[in-house]
N, C-alpha and C positions, 0 to 999 in steps of 0.2 A: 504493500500500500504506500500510498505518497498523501502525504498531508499539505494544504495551504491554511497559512497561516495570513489574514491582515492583524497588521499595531496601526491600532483607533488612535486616533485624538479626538476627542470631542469637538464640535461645533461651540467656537466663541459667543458666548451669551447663553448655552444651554447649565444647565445646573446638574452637578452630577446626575442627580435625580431623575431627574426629565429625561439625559443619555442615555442613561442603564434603563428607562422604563420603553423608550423607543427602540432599543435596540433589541430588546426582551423579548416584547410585547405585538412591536408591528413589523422589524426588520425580519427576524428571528423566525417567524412563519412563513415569511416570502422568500429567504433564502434556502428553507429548507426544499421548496420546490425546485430544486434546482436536478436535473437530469443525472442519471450517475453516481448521487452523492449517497456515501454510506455511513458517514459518522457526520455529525455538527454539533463542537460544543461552545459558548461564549464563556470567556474570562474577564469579568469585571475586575477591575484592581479598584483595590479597599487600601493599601498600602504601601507605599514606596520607604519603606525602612530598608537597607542593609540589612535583614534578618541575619543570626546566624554567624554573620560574617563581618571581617572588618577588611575592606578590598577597594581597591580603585573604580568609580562608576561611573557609565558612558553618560552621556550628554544627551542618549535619547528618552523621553516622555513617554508613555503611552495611560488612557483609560481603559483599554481594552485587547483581548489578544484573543482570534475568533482561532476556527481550529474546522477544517474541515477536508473529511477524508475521503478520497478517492481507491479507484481498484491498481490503478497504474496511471501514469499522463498522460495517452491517449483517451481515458475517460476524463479527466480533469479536464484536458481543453476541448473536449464537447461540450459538456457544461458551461462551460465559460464561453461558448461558441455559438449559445444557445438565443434564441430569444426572450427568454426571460430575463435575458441581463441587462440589458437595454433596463428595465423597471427595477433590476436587485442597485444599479445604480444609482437612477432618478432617486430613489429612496437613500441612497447611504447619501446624497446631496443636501437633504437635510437635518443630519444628523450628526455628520463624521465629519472634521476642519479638514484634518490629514490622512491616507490612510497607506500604508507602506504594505506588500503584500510581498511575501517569500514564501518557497516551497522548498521543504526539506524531505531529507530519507529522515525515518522514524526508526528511533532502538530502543525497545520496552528492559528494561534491565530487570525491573524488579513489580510486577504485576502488582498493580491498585487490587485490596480486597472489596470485593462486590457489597455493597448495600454498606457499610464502614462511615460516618460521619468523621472526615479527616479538613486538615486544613490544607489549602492547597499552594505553594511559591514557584514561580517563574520566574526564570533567569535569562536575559542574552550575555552569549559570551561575545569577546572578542578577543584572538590571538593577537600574541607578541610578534610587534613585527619580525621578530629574528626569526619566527617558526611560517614552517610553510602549512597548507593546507594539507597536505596529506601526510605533515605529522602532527599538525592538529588533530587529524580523524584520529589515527592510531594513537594517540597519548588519552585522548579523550574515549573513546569507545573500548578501546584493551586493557588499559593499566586506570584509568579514571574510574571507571564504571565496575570496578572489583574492589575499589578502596570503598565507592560510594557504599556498594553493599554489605561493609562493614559495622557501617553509620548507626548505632542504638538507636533504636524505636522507627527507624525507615520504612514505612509504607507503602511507597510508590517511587519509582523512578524512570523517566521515560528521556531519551535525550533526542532532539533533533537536527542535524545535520543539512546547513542549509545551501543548497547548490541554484539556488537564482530569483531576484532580487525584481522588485517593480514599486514605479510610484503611482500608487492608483493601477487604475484600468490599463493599459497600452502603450506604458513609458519606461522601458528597461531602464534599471536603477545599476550604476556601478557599485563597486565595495567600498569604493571613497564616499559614495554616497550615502551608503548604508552599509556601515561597516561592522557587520553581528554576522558571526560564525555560526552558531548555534544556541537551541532556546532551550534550557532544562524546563523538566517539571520535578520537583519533588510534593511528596505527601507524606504528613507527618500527623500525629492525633491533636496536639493542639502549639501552640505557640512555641511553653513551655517546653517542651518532648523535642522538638526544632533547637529550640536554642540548648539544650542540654546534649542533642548529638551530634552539633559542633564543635560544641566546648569540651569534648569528648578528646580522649588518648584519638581514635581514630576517626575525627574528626581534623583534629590538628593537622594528622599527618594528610588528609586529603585535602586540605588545602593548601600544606606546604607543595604540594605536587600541582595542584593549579599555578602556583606560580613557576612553573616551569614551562609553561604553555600556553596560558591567559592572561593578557593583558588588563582585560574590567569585564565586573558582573555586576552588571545590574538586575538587583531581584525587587519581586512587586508576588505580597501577598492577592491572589482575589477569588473573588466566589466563582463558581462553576456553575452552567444553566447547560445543563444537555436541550438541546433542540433534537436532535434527532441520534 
């Protein structure tokens, strides 16, 4: 599967409120029609703390991080090929300021337990300049992703790997322009439980080893609204 991911900004003058209830309530059903499409979920961000961590953080903003999954790319750019998009963007016109759209490979490390009330953090990464991308991948997916699952109390862990970049609809984005490698998800059971498996013997050590490959994480707690 291949997932696309848009990072929202809200429309200047909307109140959070008012965003998360449009994007909820009237975007959220109309995208869900969308041809092909097998998963949709919205990520409200409730929080822009550093959870967790104490790390260098990008200079990108978001309200929101939509999440929607495809069988392969050739189903994804049907979809998006489709006539209903013409209307999934008339609509995000009123509601969205910015909206940056990347499509990643997906690596599930550590499976979300079904029905579990957890809290859920999102991170973009960005590599050090000294590292390339394909040892970004491998640092991050073979030796990253083995320390993560040492982490006490880890519930979920899913990393994605982002291979191509757009602003909005139809305007390929360079890396200077959007300069994020990949978006973790973790789940954790509450705050607490988070900040105690950082602070953690192996916690330490998995972020001494980010820094040998990440440059900044920027993490943003938020709430999860499955659409489909």
């Amino acid at each position: 599967m291949v997932v696309r991911m848009g990072l929202l900004q809200k429309k200047p003058g909307l109140s959070d409120a008012e965003f998360r209830a449009h994007w909820r309530d009237l975007h959220g059903p109309l995208a869900a029609k969308l041809p092909s499409l097998r998963r949709y979920h919205q990520n409200h961000v409730v929080d822009r703390e550093q959870r967790g961590i104490v790390y260098a953080r990008g200079s990108h903003d978001f309200d929101g991080i939509s999440e929607l999954w495809f069988d392969d790319l050739p189903s994804m750019q049907r979809a998006f090929s489709s006539d209903l998009v013409e209307e999934v963007a008339a609509d995000e016109a009123s509601f969205i300021g910015d909206l940056k759209l990347i499509t990643a490979i997906q690596q599930q490390v550590v499976p979300v337990p079904t029905g579990a009330r957890l809290i859920k953090r999102m991170s973009t990464l960005k590599r050090r300049p000294d590292v390339s991308l394909e040892k970004f991948q491998h640092e991050w997916f073979q030796v990253h992703s083995v320390l993560v699952k040492r982490l006490p109390e880890v519930k979920g862990y899913t990393q994605n790997l982002i291979f191509d970049r757009a602003h909005g609809r139809g305007r390929p984005a360079s890396y200077d322009e959007l300069p994020i490698d990949g978006i973790v998800e973790l789940w954790f059971s509450d705050r607490e439980s988070l900040d105690a498996g950082f602070n953690s013997p192996a916690g330490k050590t998995l972020m001494t080893h980010a820094e040998e490959f990440i440059a900044e994480i920027s993490t943003f707690l938020v709430e999860t609204h499955e659409v489909v």
